[in-house]
C-alpha positions, 0 to 999 in steps of 0.5 A, a space after each residue: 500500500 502507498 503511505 499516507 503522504 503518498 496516497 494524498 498526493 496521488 489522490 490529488 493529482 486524481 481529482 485535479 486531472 478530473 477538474 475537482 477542486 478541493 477547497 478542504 481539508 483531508 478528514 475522516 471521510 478522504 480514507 475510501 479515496 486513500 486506497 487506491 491499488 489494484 488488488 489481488 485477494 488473498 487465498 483462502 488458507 491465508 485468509 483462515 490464518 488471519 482470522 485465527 491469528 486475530 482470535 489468538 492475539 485477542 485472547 490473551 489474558 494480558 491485555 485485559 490484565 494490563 486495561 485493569 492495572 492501568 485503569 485500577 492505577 490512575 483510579 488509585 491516584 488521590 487527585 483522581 480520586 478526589 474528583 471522582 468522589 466529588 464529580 463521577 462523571 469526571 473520571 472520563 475527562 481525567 484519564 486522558 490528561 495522565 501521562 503514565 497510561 500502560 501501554 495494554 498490548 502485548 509485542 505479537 499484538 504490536 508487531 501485527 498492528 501495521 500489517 492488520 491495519 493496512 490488511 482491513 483498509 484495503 480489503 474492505 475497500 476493494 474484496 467484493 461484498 456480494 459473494 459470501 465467502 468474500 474476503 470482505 466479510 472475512 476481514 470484517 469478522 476479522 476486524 470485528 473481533 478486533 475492535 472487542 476484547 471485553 467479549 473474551 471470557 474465561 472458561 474452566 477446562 473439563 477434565 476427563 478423570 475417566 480417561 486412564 488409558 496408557 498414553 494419559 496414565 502418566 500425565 494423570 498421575 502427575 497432575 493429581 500429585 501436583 494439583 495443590 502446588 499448580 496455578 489455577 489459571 491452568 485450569 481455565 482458557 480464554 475464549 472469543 464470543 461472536 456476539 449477535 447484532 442485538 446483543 449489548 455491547 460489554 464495554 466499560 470505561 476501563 478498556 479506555 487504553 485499548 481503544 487509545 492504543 488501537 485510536 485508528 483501526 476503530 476510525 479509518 476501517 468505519 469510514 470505509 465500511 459505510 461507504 461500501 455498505 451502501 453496495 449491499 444487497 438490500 433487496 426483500 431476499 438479501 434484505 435480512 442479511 444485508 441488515 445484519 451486515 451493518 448491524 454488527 458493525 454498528 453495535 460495536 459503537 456505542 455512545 460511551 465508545 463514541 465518546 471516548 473516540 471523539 475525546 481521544 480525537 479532540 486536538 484541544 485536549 492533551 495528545 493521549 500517550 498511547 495515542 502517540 505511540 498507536 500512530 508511531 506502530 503505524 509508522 507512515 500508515 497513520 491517517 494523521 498525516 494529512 490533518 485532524 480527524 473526526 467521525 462527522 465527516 463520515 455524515 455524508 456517507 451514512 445519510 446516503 446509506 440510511 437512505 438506500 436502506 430505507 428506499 428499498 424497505 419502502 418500496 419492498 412495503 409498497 409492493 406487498 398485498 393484504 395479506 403481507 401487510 397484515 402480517 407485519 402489522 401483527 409481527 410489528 405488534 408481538 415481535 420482541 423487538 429485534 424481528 420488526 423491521 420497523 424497529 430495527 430501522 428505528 434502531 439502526 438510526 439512533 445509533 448512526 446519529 450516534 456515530 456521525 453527530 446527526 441532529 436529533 431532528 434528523 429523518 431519513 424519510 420525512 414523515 410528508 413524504 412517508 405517508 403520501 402516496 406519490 404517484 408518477 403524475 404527481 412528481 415534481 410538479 410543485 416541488 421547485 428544487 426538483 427537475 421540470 417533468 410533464 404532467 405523466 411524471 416524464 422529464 421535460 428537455 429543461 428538465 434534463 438540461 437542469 440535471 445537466 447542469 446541476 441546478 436541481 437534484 433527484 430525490 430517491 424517494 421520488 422513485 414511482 412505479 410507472 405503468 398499471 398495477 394490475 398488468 404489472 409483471 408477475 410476482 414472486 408469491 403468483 403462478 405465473 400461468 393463471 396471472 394472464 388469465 386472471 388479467 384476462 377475466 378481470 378485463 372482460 368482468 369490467 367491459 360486461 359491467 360497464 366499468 370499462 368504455 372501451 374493450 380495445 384499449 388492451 390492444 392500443 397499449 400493445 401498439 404503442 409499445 412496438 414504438 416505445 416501450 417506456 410509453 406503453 407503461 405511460 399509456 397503461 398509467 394513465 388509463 388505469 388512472 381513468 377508472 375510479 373503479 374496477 374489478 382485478 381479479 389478480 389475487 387469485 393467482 396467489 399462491 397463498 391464497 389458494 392454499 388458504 382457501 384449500 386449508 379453509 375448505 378442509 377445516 370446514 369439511 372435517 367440522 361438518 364431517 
């Protein structure tokens, strides 16, 4: 990888060969541009090694035996002490002033920093993310693990006092005697705990140091992550998956976590001397190096993801039929949390103002645009920062001229179906072969009835999409709009419909029979 003043200057030369001016400083938000290499993805066998290698150094019991000592020796100190008994809350702005702070990784932990860093920069900037056994979910779990050594626990051993085969009788015997002059740590081990994406973080106030000493492996791979993460699947079928992506990430960050971050990141405050020596491991890899750091420049980038997340999960909502929506309705209303999509949504946007400083006032989606129904007619017609359309939600040539010019913008929630619903095409839950004839039935229903003028309007549409198939779904829109009533027989060819009926028909026959 180029180093940090490297990176920048080349970065640069980027932008000013693209006509970009930058009128800014470098921030938080500049690390996705920063990786800029072509790469080949490690193989699977060094990607395993990795991975338990990150285990392995996390694990060790020294690093939350030298967090407790140096969290128990400033607490121990009288000026400390004093302030925490008159103010608790001062024990957060006192521990960054002290300059004697032990440094809490022990040297294989050290000596891996660098390369680990550089490792999960690159790879979460440049592994694919839709294939599941890509290296990016890898060095995300990889990196997740990192970020949280309050999740080690410390098992006792099970030992087998059944077991006196030969090749154990000796060591068995030798045990037994020795038991009272052994440590009793020997009998426990250390082991990782991948916590669930609803689960609450562990963090305390005395793992301060670890994140001091590790200050830009929790920054730099964040600002990367929500810049990709805007790639995810989050389409109904991956939706839960992709959900769960972000979501493990986000847990990490707390807001005793952010907090800590944000003060460690403060350059009015003393620099932290462990901060000093993280940034030293990283040699001329630290981020720093092109000016101060801090998480609100990532805003940008997390707006644009809670934004993709919602759009899809709205137009998901849309799409759904009766049946589908009352059964979110009663999962919303028994759910525990966790399984509504609603809540987690919510959830997930309480941590992201969190992370990013969002204003308490912020929504994704405006409560005027969530509960309108906005049709592609209506679109743009009275809003003025929006493009000129026509009256049947088409851009006009000034509209297009000002997208071109960059005088109006898109909004992606101005994304309308465009066509008739009920000749829309088939779903996932219909029969595909009985959606036509249900169309078609419903279309003779309505001419017989009287609520449609014309039983030839099927067959104009048709010609027009030999022309210009964009039209035919204009025609189809604006013809449907026409009609305030009509018969659409199209749910009968859902499937759950069908067996519903079928199960119906077979409770009713075994109570009458």
């Amino acid at each position: 990888l180029p180093t940090t003043v490297k990176a920048t200057t080349l970065m640069q030369e980027r932008r000013k060969r693209a006509g970009i001016t930058a009128t800014e400083a470098l921030d938080l938000n500049a690390s996705y541009d920063m990786i800029y290499i072509k790469y080949s993805p490690p193989p699977a066998m060094v990607q395993t090694c990795i991975r338990n290698l990150v285990n392995h150094l996390v694990c060790d019991p020294v690093i939350a035996l030298a967090v407790t000592d140096g969290y128990e020796a400033v607490k121990s100190r009288g000026a400390v002490s004093s302030a925490i008994d008159n103010d608790p809350s001062a024990m957060q702005t006192t521990m960054i002033l002290q300059t004697d702070t032990k440094w809490c990784l022990n040297p294989s932990m050290t000596l891996f920093q660098q390369s680990f860093f550089n490792f999960i920069r690159a790879t979460l900037r440049h592994a694919p993310i839709h294939v599941s056994n890509s290296p990016f979910h890898t060095a995300m779990n990889a990196w997740l693990v990192w970020l949280e050594p309050w999740n080690v626990t410390q098992r006792k051993l099970k030992t087998n006092v059944t077991n006196f085969s030969p090749s154990k009788a000796k060591s068995a015997i030798l045990n037994s005697v020795s038991s009272s002059n052994r440590s009793t740590k020997s009998d426990y081990k250390s082991f990782i705990t991948i916590p669930k994406p609803s689960t609450k973080s562990k963090y305390s106030q005395k793992w301060e140091s670890y994140i001091a000493a590790n200050l830009h492996i929790y920054t730099v791979p964040l600002a990367i992550f929500l810049r990709r993460s805007r790639e995810l699947d989050f389409s109904p079928k991956e939706f839960q998956r992709s959900m769960t992506c972000v979501r493990r990430v986000f847990r990490v960050y707390t807001p005793l976590v952010i907090e800590t971050i944000n003060r460690l990141l403060t350059p009015s405050l003393p620099p932290h001397p462990l901060v000093a020596k993280h940034e030293e491991t990283l040699g001329a890899y630290s981020p720093t190096l092109f000016g101060q750091l801090s998480l609100s420049s990532c805003e940008k980038d997390m707006q644009n993801l809670l934004e993709e997340i919602y759009m899809q999960h709205m137009k998901k909502m849309r799409e759904l039929d009766f049946f589908d929506r009352l059964a979110s309705k009663i999962e919303g209303v028994f759910a525990h949390g966790p399984s509504s999509d609603e809540t987690v949504l919510k959830s997930l946007v309480q941590q992201a103002k969190v992370i990013v400083n969002l204003p308490d006032s912020y929504e994704v989606v405006p409560v005027d645009q969530k509960n309108a129904s906005r049709s592609a007619a209506s679109i743009g017609v009275h809003d003025k920062s929006a493009p000129e359309r026509l009256d049947n939600g088409l851009l006009t040539d000034t509209g297009k001229q000002q997208l071109i010019a960059g005088n109006v913008k898109m909004n992606p929630m101005d994304i309308a179906y465009i066509g008739d619903n009920m000749r829309s095409r088939s779903r996932s839950y219909e029969l595909s072969f009985l959606v036509s004839w249900t169309i078609r039935l419903s279309n003779w229903m309505n001419v017989k009835l009287g609520l449609i003028q014309s039983a030839g309007e099927e067959e104009d549409v048709d010609r027009v999409q030999e022309d210009d198939p964009l039209m035919k779904h204009v025609k189809e829109s604006e013809d449907s709009r026409k009609h305030w009533l009509r018969i659409n027989l199209r749910f009968l060819a859902d499937y759950r419909n069908i067996l519903f009926v079928v199960f119906v028909s077979w409770v009713w026959k075994m109570i009458r029979g």
